[in-house]
N, C-alpha and C positions, 0 to 999 in steps of 0.2 A: 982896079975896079972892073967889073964884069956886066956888061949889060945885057939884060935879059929881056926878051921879047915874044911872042906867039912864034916868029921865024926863027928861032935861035934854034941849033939841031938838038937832036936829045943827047948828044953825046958832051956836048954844052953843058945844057940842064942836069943831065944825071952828073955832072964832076965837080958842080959845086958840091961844097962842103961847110961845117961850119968855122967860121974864121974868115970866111971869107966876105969883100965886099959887094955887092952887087946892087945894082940898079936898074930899076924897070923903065920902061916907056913912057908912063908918063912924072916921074921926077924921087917916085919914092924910091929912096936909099936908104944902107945901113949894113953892120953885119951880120951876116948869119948866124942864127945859134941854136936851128934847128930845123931837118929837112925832110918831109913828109911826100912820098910816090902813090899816088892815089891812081892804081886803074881801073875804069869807069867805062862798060861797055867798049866802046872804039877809039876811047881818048883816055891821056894819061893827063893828073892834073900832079904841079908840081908846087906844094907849100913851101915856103921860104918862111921861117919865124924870123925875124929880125930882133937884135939883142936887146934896141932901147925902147921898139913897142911897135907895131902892125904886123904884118905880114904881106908878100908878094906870090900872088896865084900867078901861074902860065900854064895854061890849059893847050894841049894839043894832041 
């Protein structure tokens, strides 16, 4: 499992993929099954779809 956080590099962030598990900061988990690079002015935002239902933003 991979935990993801605002401090995680982007070399971190860009490597997830889908299959994979990963877990944020504050407790939501789950796998990935779908990974969206959003850049936005000076920051990049990274969607995480999770398989069984939310998603995990990390903004940086």
């Amino acid at each position: 499992m991979k935990k993801l956080t605002k401090n995680s590099s982007e070399e971190d962030l860009e490597n997830v993929k889908a299959g994979d598990t990963i877990k944020d900061d504050t407790g939501k988990q789950g796998e990935v099954a779908a990974v969206e690079i959003l850049n936005r002015k000076s920051e990049k935002q990274y969607y995480y779809k999770l398989k069984n239902d939310g998603t995990i933003l990390v903004i940086k």
